[in-house]
N, C-alpha and C positions, 0 to 999 in steps of 0.2 A: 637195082632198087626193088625190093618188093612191094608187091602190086595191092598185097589186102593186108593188114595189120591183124595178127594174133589180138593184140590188146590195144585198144583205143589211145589208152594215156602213152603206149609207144611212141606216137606219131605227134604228142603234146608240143614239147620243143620244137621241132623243125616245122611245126603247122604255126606255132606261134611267134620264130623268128623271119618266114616268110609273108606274114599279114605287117607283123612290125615295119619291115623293108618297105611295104606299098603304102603304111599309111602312116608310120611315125607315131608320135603325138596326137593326131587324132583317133587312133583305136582307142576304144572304153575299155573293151570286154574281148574274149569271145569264149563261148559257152557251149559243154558236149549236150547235146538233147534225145531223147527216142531210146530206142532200144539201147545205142552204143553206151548211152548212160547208167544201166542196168544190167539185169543178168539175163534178158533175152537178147543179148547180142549172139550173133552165127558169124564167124570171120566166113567171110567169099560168100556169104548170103544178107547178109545186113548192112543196110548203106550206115553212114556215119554220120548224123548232121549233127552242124555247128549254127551258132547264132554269132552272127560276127557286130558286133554294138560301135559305132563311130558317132563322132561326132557330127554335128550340120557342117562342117568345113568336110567332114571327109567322105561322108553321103553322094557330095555330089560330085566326088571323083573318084565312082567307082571303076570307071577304066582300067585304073592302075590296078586294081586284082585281075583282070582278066584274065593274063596267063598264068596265075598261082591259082586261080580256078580250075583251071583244066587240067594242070599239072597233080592237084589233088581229085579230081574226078578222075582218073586214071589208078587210083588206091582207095575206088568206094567212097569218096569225100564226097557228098551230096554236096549240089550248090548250096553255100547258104544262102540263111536269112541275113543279108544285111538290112538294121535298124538304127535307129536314133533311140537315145533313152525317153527322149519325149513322146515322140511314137510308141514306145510302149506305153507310158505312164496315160496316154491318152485312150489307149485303145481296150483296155482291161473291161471297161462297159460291153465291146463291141463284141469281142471275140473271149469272152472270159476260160472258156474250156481250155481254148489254146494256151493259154497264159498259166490257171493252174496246173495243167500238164509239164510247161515247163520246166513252172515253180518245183513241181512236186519229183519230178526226175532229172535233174542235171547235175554236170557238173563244171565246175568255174577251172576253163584253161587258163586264164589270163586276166588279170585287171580286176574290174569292179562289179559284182554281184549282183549286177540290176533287177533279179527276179526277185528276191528272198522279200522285200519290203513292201510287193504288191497286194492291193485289198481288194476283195471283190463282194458287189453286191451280188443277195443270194437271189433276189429277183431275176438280175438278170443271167447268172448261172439257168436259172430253170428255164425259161424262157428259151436261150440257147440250148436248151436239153432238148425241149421241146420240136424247138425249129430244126435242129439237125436229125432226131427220132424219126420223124415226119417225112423229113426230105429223102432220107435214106430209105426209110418203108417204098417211096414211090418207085426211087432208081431199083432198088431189089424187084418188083413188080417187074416195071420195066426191061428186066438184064435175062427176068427167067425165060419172059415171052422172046425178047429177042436171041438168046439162045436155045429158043427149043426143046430147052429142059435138059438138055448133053452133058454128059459128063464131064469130060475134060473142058468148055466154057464155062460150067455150073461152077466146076471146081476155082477158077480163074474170078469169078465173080466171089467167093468164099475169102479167098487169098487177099483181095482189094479190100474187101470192105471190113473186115472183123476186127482191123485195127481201130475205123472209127469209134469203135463201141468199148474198147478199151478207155478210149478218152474219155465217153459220153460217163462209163462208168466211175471217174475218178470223179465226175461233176457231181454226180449224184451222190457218191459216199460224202463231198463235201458239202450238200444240201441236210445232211446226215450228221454233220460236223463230225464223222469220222476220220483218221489218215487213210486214206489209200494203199495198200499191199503195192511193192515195187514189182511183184512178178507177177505176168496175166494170169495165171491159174489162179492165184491167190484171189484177185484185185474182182475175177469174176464170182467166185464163191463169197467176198466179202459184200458184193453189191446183190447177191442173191439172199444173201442173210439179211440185212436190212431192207431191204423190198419186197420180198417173200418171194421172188422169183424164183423158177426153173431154169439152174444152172446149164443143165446136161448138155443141153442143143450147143452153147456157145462154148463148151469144153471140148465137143466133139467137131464145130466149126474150126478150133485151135489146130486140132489136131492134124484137120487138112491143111491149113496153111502151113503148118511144120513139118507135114511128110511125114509122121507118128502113125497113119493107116493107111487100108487099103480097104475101099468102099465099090461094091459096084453100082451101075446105073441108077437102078431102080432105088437100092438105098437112097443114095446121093438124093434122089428127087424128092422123096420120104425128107430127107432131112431138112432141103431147101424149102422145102412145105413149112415146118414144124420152125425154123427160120423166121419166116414171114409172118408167123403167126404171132410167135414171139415178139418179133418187133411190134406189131401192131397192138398186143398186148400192153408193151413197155410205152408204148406212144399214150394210151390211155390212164395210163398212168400218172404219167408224169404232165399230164394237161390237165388230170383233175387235183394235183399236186397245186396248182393256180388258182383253185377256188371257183 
């Protein structure tokens, strides 16, 4: 059996006749999300998540996945999300980013479409723009003093976080009520045109998570600077975005 899938929708049917097997009747959905749903997929570098949707009978018998879990984490199959449809429809206030993300890049392996019909207030989009900007500015803070400013952690700390901001950016294009560009190059250049930001820093961030260059120390430091600033920039923004 091969261990990482070329292409995502390979792995469609046998991903979706083994979720059937453990839950029958009670599976909704389940749904490709993240990169695998796009054209930033890396086979043998990119996990693959699914959203797997059950009903309240099959919620609470998730046991029976357990070892179709792990049999699919052994070919990059990140754990999923298992939800209820109500769980979501409830939760779009709370966590709205996550939600238009999913909206805005999936696609439907099986069943019913639970994303496509979700509404979100723009209040609390921003708000969450806000609150993640913020929290994230601290942990950078945080990650440079606890690695000393090094290279190869600075770079590890680059790789973790740059995806957050992908999200944060799809929120804000849609405070914008523009669509969102499917691929990060694009999605960051588009959220720099409508906010008047300074793209370069998070192109060149990209870059490192993709293995695209070759940086030394003192760059790298320079850059992790001009990082931070940016963030704190973007934070200021998007709190006076609130009146």
């Amino acid at each position: 059996m091969s261990k990482t899938p070329k292409d995502p929708k390979d792995i469609f049917q046998e991903l979706t006749d083994d979720y059937k097997d453990c839950f029958g009747d009670e599976l909704v959905s389940i749904i490709l999300y993240g990169s695998a749903a796009g054209t930033d997929y890396r086979p043998g570098k990119s996990d693959i998540n699914v959203m797997i949707v059950l009903t309240d009978a099959g919620i609470e018998n998730l046991d029976q996945a357990l070892k179709v879990v792990s049999k699919w984490q052994k070919r990059r199959v990140a754990i999923p999300l298992f939800l209820t449809e109500a769980y979501i429809e409830t939760s779009t206030d709370v966590f709205p980013i996550e939600y238009l993300n999913f909206q805005g890049n999936h696609v439907l392996v099986y069943g019913k479409d639970v994303l496509n019909g979700l509404s979100f207030n723009p209040e609390n989009v921003r708000l969450q723009c806000e609150r993640e900007i913020k929290g994230k500015l601290l942990l950078l803070r945080e990650a440079f003093m606890e690695t000393s400013g090094r290279g190869r952690p600075l770079k590890d700390v680059i790789s973790h976080s740059i995806g957050a901001f992908m999200a944060i950016f799809r929120a804000m294009l849609f405070l914008k009520e523009e669509a969102p560009p499917k691929e990060n190059r694009d999605l960051i250049r588009a959220a720099g045109e409508a906010y008047g930001l300074q793209t370069r820093v998070f192109e060149r961030l990209l870059d490192i998570k993709e293995q695209r260059t070759k940086i030394n120390e003192a760059e790298l430091r320079r850059l992790y600077k001009d990082y931070l600033s940016t963030v704190r920039h973007l934070s200021r923004m998007v709190d006076e975005m609130g009146g």
